[in-house]
C-alpha positions, 0 to 999 in steps of 0.5 A, spaced: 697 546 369 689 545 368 689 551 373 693 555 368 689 555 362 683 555 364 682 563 364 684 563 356 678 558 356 670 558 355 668 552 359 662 553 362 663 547 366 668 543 369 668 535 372 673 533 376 669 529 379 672 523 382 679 526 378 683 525 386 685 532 385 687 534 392 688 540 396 693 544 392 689 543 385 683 545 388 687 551 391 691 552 385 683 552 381 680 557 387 686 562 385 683 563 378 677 562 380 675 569 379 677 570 372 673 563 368 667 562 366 665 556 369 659 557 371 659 548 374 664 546 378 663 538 380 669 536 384 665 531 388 669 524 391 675 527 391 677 524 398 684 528 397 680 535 398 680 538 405 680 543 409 685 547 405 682 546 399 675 547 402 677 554 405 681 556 398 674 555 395 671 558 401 675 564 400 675 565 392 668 564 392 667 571 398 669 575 393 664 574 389 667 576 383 665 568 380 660 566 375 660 559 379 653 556 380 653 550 382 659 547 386 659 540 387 663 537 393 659 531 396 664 526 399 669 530 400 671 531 407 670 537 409 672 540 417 667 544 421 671 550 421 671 548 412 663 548 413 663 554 417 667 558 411 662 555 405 656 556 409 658 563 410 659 564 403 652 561 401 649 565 406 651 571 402 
């Protein structure tokens, strides 16, 4: 639900932080990622987020097409293959 009025809004800045939101909302958040304004994303200790929820960010922050900043993903579980997508994305 969040994920779908997000793109009507001006938030600058989300915190789910702790909120244990799983892989599919941060799937759902990732698909519109691209038409938001968020410039803050902190979805740190959400321990129900992994490696599909991590590759989704991954994917949606490739296009570049994000005015995303700062993303906040400490204690969330993040496999080596999720590490590789995120730092491939950071490299960019």
């Amino acid at each position: 639900a969040l994920a779908e009025i997000l793109p009507s809004t001006q938030l600058h800045t989300l915190n789910l932080y702790g909120c244990m939101i799983g892989d599919e909302g941060v799937i759902a958040l990732a698909k519109v990622l691209a038409r938001t304004n968020l410039r803050e994303l902190n979805l740190g200790f959400n321990f129900n987020i992994g490696s599909a929820g991590v590759n989704a960010l991954a994917e949606a922050l490739t296009n570049n097409s994000t005015q995303l900043q700062t993303l906040d993903l400490t204690n969330v579980k993040i496999d080596h293959a999720g590490a590789i997508a995120l730092a491939k994305v950071l490299a960019n």
